[in-house]
C-alpha positions in Angstrom: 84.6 -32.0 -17.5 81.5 -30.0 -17.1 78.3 -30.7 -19.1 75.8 -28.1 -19.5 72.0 -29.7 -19.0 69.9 -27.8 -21.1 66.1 -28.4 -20.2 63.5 -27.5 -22.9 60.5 -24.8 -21.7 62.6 -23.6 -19.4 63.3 -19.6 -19.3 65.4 -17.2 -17.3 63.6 -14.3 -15.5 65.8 -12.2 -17.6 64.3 -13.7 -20.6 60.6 -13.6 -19.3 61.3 -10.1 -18.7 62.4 -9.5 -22.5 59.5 -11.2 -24.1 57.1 -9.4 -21.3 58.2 -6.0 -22.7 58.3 -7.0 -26.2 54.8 -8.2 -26.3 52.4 -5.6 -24.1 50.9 -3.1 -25.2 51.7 0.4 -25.5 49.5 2.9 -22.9 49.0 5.4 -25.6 47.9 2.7 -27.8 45.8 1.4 -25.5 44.4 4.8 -24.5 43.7 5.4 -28.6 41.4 2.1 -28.9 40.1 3.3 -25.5 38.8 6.7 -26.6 37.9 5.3 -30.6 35.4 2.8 -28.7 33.5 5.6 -26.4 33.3 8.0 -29.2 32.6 6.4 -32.2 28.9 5.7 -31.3 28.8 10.1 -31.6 29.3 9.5 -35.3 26.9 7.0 -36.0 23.6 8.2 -37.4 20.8 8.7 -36.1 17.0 6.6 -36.9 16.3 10.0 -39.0 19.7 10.7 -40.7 19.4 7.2 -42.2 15.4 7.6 -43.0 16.4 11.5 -45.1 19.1 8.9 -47.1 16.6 6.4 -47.5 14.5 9.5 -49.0 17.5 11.1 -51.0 18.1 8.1 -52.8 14.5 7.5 -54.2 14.8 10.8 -55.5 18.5 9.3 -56.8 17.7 6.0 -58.0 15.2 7.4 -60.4 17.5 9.4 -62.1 19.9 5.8 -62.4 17.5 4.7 -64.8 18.9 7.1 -66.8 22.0 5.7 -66.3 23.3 8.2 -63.3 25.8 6.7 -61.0 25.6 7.7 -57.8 28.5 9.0 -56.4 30.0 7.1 -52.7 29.6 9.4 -50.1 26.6 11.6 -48.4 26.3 14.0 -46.2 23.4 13.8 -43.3 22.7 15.7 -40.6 19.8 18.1 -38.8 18.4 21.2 -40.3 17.5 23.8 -37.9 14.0 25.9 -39.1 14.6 27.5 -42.8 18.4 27.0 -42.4 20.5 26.3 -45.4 23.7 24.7 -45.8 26.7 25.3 -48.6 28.1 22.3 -49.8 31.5 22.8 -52.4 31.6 20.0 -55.4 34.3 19.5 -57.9 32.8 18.7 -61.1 33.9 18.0 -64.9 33.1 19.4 -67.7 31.0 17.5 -70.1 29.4 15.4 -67.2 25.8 15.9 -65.8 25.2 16.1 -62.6 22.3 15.6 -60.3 21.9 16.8 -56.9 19.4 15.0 -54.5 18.2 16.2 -50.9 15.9 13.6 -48.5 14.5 14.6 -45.3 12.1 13.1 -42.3 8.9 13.8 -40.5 7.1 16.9 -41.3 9.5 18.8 -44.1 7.8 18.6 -47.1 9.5 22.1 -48.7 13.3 21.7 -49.5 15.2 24.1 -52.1 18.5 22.7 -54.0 20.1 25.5 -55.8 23.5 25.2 -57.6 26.2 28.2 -58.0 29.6 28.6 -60.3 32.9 29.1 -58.6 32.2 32.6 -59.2 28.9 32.1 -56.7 26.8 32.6 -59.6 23.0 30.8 -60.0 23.6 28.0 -62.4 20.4 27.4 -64.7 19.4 23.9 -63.7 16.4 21.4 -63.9 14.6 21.3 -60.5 12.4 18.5 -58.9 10.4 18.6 -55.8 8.0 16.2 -53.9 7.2 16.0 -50.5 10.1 16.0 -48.9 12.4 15.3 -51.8 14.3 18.0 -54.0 17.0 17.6 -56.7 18.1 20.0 -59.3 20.2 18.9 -62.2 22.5 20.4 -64.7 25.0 19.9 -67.0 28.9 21.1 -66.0 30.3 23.4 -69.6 33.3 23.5 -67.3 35.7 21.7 -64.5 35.9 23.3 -61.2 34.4 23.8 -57.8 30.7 24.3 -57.4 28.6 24.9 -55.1 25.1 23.7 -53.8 22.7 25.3 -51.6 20.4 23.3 -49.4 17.5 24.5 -47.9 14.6 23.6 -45.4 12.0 25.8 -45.9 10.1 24.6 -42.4 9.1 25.8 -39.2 10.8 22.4 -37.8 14.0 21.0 -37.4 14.3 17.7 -39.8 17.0 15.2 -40.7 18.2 16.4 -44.3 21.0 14.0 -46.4 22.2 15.1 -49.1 24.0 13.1 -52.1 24.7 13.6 -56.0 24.9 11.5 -59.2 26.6 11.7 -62.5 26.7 10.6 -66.2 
């Protein structure tokens, strides 16, 4: 008669092996979290990106009181001297709209122009302050729009650009 001793905590190096295998981690995914953590820190944004958001949504809070939401999302980056930048919204008819542009340091003169699906002018209401522009409108019909944003500077500045709607 044989008995079979069991001992508790003990493991074969067969089993070890199993649950070595079944438990690392895989080299790509290794590699991914590797590469997410050196090159996120290239999407952060900058001191001045956030300072032109801090400016846009002044410009956008005020027209909250009017009981604008504004929408999640933004778009920040640098303007080069009197470049412009196309930016294509989907809108609903029946809804206003307004369109708010921030920027830092020196740029005082920015243009915010909006444009059909057909890339025609769309007749809007326009604000502008020292470094702060918005234009307004309301949409007659759904689709795609567009906005033009401008700095109209002999610097580069940090432009963000955001909307709001009712």
């Amino acid at each position: 008669m044989s008995a079979v001793l069991r001992v508790s905590g003990f493991r074969s190096a067969a089993t070890e092996a199993r649950r070595w295998r079944a438990n690392r981690i895989p080299l790509g995914f290794l590699s991914l979290l590797c590469l997410i953590a050196v090159a996120l820190p290239a999407f952060a944004e900058t001191d001045q990106e956030v300072a032109a958001r801090e400016q846009a949504l002044d410009v956008a809070g005020a027209f909250s009181n009017d009981g604008f939401k504004i929408r999640d999302g933004h778009w920040s980056g640098t303007f080069a001297p009197h470049e412009k930048k196309l930016f294509a919204v989907d809108l609903y008819a029946g809804n206003s709209y307004w369109f708010s542009v921030g920027a830092t340091g020196g740029a005082k003169n920015l243009t915010v122009e909006i444009f059909d699906e057909l890339g025609q002018p769309v007749a809007s209401d326009k604000f502008h302050a020292d470094g702060k522009a918005a234009a307004g409108f309301s949409a007659a019909n759904s689709g795609q729009f567009y906005v033009r944003v401008g700095l109209e500077e002999e610097t580069p500045a940090a432009v963000c650009f955001l909307y709001s709607y009712k």
